[in-house]
PQR file of N, CA, C, O and H, with PARSE charges and radii, in Angstrom:
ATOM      1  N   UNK A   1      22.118 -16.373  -4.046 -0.4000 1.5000
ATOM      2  CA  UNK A   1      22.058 -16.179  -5.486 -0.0000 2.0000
ATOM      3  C   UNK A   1      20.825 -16.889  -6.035  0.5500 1.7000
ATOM      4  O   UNK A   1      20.471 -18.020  -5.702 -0.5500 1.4000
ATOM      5  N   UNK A   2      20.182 -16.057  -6.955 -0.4000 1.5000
ATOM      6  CA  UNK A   2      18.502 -16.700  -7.528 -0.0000 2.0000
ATOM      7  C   UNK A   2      19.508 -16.880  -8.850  0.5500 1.7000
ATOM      8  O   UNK A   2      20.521 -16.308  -9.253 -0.5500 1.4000
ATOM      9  H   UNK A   2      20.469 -15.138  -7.225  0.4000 1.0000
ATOM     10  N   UNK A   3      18.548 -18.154  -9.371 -0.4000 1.5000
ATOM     11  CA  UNK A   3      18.706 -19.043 -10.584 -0.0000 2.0000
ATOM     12  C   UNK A   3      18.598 -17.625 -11.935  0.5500 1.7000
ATOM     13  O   UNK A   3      17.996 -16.552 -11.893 -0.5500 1.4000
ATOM     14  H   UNK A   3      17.726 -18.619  -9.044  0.4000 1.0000
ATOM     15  N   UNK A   4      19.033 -17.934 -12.481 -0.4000 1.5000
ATOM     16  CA  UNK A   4      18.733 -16.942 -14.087 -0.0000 2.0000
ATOM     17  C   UNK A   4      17.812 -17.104 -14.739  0.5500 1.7000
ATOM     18  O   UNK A   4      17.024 -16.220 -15.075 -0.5500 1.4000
ATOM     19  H   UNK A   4      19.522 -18.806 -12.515  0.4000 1.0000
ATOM     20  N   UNK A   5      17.729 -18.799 -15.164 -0.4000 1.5000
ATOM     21  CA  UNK A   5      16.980 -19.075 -16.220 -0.0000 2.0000
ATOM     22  C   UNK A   5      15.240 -19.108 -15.580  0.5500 1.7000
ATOM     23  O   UNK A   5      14.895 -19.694 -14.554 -0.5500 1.4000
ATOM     24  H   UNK A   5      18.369 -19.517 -14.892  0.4000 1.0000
ATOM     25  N   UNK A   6      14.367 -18.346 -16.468 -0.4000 1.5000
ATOM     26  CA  UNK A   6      13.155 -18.314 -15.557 -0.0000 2.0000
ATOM     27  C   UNK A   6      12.378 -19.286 -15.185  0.5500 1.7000
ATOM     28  O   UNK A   6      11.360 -19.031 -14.542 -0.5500 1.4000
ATOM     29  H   UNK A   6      14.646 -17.870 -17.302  0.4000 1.0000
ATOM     30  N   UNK A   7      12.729 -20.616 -15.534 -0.4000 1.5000
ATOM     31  CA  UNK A   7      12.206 -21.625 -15.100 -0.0000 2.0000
ATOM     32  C   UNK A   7      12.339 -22.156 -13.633  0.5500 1.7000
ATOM     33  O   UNK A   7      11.787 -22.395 -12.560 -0.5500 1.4000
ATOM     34  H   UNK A   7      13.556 -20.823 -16.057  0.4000 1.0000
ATOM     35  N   UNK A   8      13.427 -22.163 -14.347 -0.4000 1.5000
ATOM     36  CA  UNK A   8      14.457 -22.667 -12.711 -0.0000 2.0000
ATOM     37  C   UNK A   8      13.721 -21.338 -11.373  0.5500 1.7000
ATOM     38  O   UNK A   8      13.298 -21.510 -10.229 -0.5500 1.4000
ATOM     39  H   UNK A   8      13.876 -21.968 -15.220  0.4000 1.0000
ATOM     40  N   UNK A   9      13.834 -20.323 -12.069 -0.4000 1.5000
ATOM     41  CA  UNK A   9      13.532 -18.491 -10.934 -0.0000 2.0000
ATOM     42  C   UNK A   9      11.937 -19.175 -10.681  0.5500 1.7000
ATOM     43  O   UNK A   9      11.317 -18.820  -9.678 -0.5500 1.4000
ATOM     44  H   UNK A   9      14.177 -20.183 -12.998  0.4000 1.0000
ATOM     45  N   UNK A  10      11.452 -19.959 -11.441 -0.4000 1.5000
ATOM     46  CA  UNK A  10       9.974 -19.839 -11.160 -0.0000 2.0000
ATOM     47  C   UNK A  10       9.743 -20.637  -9.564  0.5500 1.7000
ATOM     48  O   UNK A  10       9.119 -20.394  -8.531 -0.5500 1.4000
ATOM     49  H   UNK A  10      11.956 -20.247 -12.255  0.4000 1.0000
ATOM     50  N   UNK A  11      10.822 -21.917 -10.180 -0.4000 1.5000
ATOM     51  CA  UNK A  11      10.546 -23.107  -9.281 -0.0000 2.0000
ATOM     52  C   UNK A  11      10.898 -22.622  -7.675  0.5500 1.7000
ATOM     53  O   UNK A  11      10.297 -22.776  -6.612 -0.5500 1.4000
ATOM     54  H   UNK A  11      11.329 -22.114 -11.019  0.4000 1.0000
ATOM     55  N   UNK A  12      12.249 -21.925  -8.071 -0.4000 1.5000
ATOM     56  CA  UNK A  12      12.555 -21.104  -6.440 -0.0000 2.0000
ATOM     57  C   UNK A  12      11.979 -20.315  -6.054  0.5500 1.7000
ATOM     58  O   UNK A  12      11.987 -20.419  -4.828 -0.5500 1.4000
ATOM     59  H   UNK A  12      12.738 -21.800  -8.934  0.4000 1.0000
ATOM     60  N   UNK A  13      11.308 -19.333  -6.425 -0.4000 1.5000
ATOM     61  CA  UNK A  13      10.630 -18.342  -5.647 -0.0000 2.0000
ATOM     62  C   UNK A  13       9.150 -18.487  -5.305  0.5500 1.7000
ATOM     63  O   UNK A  13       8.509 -17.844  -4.475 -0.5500 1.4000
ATOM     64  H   UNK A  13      11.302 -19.248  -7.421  0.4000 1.0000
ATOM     65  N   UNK A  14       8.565 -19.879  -6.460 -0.4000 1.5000
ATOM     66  CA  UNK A  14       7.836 -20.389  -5.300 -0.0000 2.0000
ATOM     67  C   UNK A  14       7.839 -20.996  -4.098  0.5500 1.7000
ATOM     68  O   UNK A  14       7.093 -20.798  -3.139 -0.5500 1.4000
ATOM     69  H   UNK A  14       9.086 -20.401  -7.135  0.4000 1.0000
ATOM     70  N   UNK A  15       9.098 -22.060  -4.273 -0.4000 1.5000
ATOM     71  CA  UNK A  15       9.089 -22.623  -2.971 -0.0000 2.0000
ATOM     72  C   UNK A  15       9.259 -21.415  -1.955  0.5500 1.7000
ATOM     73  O   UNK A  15       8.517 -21.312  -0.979 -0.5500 1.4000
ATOM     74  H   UNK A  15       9.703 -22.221  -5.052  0.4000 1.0000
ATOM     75  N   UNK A  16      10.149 -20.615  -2.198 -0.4000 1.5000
ATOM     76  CA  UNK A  16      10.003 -19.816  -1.260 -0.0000 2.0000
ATOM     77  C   UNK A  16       8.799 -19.130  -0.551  0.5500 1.7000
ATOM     78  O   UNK A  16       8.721 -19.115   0.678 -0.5500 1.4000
ATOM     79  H   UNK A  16      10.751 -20.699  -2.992  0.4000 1.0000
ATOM     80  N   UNK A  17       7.956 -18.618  -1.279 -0.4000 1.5000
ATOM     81  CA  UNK A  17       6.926 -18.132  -1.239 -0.0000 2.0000
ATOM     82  C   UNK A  17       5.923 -18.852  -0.348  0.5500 1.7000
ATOM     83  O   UNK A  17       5.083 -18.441   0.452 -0.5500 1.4000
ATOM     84  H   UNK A  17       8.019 -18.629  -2.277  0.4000 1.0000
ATOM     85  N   UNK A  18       6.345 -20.238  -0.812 -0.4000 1.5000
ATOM     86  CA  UNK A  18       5.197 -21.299   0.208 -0.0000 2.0000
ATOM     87  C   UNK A  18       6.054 -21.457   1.283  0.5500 1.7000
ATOM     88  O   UNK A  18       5.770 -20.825   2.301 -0.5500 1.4000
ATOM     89  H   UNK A  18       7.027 -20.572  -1.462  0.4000 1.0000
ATOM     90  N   UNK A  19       7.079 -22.188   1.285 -0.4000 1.5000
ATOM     91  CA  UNK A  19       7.678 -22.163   2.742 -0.0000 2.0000
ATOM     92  C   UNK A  19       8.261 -21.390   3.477  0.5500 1.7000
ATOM     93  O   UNK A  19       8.700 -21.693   4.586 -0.5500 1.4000
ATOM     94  H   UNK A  19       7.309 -22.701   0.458  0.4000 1.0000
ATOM     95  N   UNK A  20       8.363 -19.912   2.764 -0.4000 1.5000
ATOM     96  CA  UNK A  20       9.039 -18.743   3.865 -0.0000 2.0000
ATOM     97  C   UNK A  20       8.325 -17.469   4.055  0.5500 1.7000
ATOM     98  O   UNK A  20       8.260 -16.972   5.180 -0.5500 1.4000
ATOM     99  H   UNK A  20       8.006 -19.666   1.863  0.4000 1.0000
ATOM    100  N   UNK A  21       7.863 -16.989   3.178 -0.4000 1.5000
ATOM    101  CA  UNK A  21       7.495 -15.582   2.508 -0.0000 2.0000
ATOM    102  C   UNK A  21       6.093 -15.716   2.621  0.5500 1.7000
ATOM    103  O   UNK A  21       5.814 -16.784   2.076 -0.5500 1.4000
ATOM    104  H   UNK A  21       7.915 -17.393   2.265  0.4000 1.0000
ATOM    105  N   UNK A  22       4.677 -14.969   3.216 -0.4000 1.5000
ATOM    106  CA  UNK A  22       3.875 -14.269   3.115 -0.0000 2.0000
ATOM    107  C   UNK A  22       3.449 -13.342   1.999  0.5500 1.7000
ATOM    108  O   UNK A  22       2.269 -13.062   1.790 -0.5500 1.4000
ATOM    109  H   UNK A  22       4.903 -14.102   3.659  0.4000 1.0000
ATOM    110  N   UNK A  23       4.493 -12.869   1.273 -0.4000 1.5000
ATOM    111  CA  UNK A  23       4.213 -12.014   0.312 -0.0000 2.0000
ATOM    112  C   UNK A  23       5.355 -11.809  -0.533  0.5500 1.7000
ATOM    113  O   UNK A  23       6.472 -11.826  -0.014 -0.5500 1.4000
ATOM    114  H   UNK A  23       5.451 -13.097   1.442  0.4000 1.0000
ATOM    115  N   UNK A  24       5.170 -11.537  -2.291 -0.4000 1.5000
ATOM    116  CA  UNK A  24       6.271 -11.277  -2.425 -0.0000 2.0000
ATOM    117  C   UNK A  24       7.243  -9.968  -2.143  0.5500 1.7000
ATOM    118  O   UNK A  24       8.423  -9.982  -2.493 -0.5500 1.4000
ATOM    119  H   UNK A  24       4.263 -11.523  -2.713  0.4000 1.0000
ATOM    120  N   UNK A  25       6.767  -9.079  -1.622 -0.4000 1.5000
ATOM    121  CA  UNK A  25       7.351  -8.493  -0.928 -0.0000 2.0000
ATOM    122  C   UNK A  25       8.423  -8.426  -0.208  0.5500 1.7000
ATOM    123  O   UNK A  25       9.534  -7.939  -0.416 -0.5500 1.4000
ATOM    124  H   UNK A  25       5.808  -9.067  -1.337  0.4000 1.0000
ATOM    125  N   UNK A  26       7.952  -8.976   0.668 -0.4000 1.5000
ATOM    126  CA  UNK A  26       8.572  -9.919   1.801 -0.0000 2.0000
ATOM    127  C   UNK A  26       9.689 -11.004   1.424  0.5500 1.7000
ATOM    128  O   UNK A  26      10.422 -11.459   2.301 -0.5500 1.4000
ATOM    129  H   UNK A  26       7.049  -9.371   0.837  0.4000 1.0000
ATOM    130  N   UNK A  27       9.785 -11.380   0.153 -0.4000 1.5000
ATOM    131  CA  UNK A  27      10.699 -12.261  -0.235 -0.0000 2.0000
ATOM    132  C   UNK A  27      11.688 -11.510  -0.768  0.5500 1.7000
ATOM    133  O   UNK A  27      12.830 -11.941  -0.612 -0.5500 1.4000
ATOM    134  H   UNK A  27       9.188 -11.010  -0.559  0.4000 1.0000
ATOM    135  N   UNK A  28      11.489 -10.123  -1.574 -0.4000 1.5000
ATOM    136  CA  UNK A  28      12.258  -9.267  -2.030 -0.0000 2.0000
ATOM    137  C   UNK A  28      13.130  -8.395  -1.209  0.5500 1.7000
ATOM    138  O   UNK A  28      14.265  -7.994  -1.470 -0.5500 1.4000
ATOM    139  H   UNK A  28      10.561  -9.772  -1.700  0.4000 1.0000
ATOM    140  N   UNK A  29      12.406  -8.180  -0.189 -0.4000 1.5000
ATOM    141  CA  UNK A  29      13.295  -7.351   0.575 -0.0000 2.0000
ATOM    142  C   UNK A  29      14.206  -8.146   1.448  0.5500 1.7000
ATOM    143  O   UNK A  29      15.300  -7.638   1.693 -0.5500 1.4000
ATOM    144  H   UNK A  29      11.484  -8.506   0.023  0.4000 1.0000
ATOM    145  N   UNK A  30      13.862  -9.573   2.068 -0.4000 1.5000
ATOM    146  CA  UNK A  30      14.648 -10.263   2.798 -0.0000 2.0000
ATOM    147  C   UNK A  30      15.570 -10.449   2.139  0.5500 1.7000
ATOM    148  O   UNK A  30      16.646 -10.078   2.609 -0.5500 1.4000
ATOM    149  H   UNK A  30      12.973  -9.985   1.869  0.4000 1.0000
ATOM    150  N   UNK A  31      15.566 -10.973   1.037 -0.4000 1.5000
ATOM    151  CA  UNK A  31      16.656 -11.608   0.250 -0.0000 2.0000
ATOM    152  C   UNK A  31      17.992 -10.407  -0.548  0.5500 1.7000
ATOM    153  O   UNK A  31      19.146 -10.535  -0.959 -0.5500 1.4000
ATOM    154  H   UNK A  31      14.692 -11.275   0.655  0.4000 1.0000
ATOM    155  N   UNK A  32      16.705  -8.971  -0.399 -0.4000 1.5000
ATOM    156  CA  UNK A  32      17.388  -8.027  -1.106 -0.0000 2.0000
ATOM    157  C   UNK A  32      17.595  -8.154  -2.934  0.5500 1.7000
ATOM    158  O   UNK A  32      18.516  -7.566  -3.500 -0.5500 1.4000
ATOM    159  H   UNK A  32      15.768  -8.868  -0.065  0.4000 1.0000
ATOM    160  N   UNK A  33      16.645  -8.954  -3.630 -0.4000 1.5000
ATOM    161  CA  UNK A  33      16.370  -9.037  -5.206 -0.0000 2.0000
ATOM    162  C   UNK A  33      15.123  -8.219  -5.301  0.5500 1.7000
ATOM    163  O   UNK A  33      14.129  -8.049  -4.594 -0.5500 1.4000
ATOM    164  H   UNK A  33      15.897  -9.432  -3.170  0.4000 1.0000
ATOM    165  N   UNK A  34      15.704  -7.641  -6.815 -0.4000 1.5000
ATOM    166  CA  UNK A  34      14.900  -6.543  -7.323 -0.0000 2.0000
ATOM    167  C   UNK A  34      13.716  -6.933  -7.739  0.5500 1.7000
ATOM    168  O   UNK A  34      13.835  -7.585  -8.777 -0.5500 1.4000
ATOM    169  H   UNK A  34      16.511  -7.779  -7.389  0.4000 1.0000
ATOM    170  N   UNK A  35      12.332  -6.795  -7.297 -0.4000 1.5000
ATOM    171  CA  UNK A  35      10.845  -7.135  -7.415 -0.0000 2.0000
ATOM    172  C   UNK A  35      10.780  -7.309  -8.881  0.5500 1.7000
ATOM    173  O   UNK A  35      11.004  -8.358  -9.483 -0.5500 1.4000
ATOM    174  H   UNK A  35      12.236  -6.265  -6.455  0.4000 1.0000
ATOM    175  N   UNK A  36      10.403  -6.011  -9.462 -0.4000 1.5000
ATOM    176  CA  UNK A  36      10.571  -5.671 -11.019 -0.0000 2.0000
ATOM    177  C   UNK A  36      11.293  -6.666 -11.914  0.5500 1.7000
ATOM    178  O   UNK A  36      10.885  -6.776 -13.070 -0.5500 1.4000
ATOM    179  H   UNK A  36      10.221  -5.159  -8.972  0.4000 1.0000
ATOM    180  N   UNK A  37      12.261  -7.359 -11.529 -0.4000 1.5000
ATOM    181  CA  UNK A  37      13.283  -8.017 -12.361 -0.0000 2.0000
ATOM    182  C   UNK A  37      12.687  -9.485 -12.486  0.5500 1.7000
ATOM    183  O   UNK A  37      12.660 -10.275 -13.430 -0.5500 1.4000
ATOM    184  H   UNK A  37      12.592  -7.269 -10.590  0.4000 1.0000
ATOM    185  N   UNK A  38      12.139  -9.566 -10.947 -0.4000 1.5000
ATOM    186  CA  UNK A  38      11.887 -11.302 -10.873 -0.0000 2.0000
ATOM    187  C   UNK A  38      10.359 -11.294 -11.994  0.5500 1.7000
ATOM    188  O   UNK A  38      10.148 -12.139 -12.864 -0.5500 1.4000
ATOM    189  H   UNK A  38      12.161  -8.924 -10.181  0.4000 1.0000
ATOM    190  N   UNK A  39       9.286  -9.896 -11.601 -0.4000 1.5000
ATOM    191  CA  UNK A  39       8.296 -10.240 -12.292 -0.0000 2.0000
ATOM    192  C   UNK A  39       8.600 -10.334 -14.109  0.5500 1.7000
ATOM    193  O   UNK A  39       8.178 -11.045 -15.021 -0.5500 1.4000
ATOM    194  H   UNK A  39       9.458  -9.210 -10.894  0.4000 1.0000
ATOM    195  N   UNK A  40       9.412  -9.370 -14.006 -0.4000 1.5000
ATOM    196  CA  UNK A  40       9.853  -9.617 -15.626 -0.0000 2.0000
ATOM    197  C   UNK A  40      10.522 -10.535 -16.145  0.5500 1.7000
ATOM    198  O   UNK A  40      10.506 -10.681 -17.367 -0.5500 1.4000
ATOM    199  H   UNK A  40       9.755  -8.793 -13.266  0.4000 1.0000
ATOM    200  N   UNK A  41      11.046 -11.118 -15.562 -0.4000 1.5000
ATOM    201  CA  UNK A  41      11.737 -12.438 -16.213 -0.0000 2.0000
ATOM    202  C   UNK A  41      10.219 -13.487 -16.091  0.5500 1.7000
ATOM    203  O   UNK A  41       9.659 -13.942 -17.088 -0.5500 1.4000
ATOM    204  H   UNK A  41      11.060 -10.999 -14.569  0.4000 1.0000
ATOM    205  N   UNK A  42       9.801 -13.694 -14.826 -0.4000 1.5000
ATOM    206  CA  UNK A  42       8.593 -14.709 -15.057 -0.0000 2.0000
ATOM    207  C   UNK A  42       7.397 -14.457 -16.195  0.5500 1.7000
ATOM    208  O   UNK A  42       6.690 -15.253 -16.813 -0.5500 1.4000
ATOM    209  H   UNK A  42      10.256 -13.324 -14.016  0.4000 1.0000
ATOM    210  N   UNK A  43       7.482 -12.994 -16.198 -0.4000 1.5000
ATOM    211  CA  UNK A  43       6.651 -12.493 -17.465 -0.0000 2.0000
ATOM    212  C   UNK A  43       6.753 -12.903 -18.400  0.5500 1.7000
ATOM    213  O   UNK A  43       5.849 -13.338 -19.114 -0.5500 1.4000
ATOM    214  H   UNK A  43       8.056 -12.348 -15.695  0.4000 1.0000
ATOM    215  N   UNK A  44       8.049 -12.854 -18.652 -0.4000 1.5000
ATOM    216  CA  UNK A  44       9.170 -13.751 -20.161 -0.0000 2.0000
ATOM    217  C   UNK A  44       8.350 -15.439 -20.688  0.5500 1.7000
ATOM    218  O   UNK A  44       8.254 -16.059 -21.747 -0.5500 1.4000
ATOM    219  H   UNK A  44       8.783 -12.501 -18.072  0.4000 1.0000
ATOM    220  N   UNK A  45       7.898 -15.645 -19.270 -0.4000 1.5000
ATOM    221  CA  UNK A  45       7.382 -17.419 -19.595 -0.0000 2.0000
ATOM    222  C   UNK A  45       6.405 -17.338 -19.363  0.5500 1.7000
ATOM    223  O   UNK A  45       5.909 -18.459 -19.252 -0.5500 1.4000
ATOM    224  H   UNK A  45       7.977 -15.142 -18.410  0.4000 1.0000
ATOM    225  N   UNK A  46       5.409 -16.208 -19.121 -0.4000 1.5000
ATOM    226  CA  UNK A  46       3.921 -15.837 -18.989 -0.0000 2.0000
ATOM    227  C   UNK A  46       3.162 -16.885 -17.623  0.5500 1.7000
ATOM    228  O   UNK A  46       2.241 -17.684 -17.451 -0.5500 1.4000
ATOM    229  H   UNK A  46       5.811 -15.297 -19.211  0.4000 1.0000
ATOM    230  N   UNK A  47       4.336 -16.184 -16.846 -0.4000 1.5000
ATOM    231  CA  UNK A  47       3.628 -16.592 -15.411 -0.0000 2.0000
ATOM    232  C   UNK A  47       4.042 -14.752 -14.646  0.5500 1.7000
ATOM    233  O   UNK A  47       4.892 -13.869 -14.758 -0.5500 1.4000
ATOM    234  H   UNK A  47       5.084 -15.535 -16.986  0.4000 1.0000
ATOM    235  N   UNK A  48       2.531 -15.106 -13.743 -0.4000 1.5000
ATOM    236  CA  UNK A  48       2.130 -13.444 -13.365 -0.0000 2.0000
ATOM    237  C   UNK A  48       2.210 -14.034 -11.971  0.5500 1.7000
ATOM    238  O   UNK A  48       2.085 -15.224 -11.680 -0.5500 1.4000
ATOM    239  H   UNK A  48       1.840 -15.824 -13.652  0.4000 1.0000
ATOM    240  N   UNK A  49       2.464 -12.902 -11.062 -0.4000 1.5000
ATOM    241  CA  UNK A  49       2.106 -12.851  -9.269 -0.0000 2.0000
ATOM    242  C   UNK A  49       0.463 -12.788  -8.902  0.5500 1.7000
ATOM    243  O   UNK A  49      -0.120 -11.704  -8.908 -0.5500 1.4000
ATOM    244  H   UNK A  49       2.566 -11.936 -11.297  0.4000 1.0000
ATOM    245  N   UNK A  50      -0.139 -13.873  -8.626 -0.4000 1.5000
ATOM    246  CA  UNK A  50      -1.253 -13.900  -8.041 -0.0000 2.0000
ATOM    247  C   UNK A  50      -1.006 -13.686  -6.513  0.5500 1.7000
ATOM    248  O   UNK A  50      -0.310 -14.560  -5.995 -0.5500 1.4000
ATOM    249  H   UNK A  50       0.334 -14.755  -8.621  0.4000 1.0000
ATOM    250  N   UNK A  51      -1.583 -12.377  -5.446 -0.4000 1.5000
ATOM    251  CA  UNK A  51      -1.014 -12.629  -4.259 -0.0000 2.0000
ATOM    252  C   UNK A  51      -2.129 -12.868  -3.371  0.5500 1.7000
ATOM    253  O   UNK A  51      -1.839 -12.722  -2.183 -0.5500 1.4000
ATOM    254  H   UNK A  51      -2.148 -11.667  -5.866  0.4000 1.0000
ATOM    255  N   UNK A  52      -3.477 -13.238  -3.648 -0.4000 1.5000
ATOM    256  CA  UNK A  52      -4.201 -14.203  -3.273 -0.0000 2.0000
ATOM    257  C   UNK A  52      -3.478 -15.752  -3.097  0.5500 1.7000
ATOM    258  O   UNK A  52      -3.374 -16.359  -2.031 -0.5500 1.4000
ATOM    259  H   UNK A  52      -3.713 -13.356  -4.612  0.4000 1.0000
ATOM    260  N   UNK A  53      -3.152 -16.075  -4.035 -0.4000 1.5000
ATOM    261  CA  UNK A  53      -2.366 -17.483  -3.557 -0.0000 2.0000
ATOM    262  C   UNK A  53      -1.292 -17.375  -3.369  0.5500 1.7000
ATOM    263  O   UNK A  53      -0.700 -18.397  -3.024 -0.5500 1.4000
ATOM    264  H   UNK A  53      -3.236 -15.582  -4.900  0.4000 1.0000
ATOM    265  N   UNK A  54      -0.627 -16.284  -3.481 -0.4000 1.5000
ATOM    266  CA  UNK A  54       1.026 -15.945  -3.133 -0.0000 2.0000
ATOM    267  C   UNK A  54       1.678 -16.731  -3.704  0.5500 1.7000
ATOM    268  O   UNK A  54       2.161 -17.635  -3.023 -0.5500 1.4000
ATOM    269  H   UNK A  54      -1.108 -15.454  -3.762  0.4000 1.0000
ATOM    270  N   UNK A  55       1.895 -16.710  -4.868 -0.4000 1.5000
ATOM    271  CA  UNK A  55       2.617 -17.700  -5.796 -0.0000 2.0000
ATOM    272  C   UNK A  55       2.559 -17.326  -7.573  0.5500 1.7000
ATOM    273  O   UNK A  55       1.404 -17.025  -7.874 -0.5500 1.4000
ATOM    274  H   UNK A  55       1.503 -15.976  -5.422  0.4000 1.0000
ATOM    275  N   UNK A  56       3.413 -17.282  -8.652 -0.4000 1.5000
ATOM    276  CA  UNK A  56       3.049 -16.946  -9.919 -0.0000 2.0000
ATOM    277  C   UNK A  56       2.398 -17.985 -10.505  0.5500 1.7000
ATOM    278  O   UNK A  56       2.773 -19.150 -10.634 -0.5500 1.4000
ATOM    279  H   UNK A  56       4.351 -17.526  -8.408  0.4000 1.0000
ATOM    280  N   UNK A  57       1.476 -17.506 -10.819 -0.4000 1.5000
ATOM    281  CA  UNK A  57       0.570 -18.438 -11.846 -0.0000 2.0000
ATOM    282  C   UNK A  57       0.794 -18.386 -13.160  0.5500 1.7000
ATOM    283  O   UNK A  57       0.125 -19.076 -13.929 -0.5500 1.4000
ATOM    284  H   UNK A  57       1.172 -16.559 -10.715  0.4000 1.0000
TER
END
């Protein structure tokens, strides 16, 4: 289960991103959460997917 509030979604799916995931892609499909949903909620707090650094900025 990913966090709701997008702060909290930010803090987890980076760590993930750095310690598991290559791409977010790759984090979406392992986990099975909807791509679209995570970028739109982080959108909400005006952090975007940079996948040069693989992480939302």
């Amino acid at each position: 289960m990913i966090p709701s509030d997008p702060a909290m979604l930010l803090s987890y799916v980076n760590l993930k991103l750095r310690d598991f995931y290559g791409s977010l892609d790759a984090l979406c499909d392992d986990l099975d959460i909807d791509e679209e949903e995570i970028v739109g909620k982080l959108a909400s707090i005006d952090y975007h997917y940079d996948k040069e650094k693989n992480r939302f900025v």
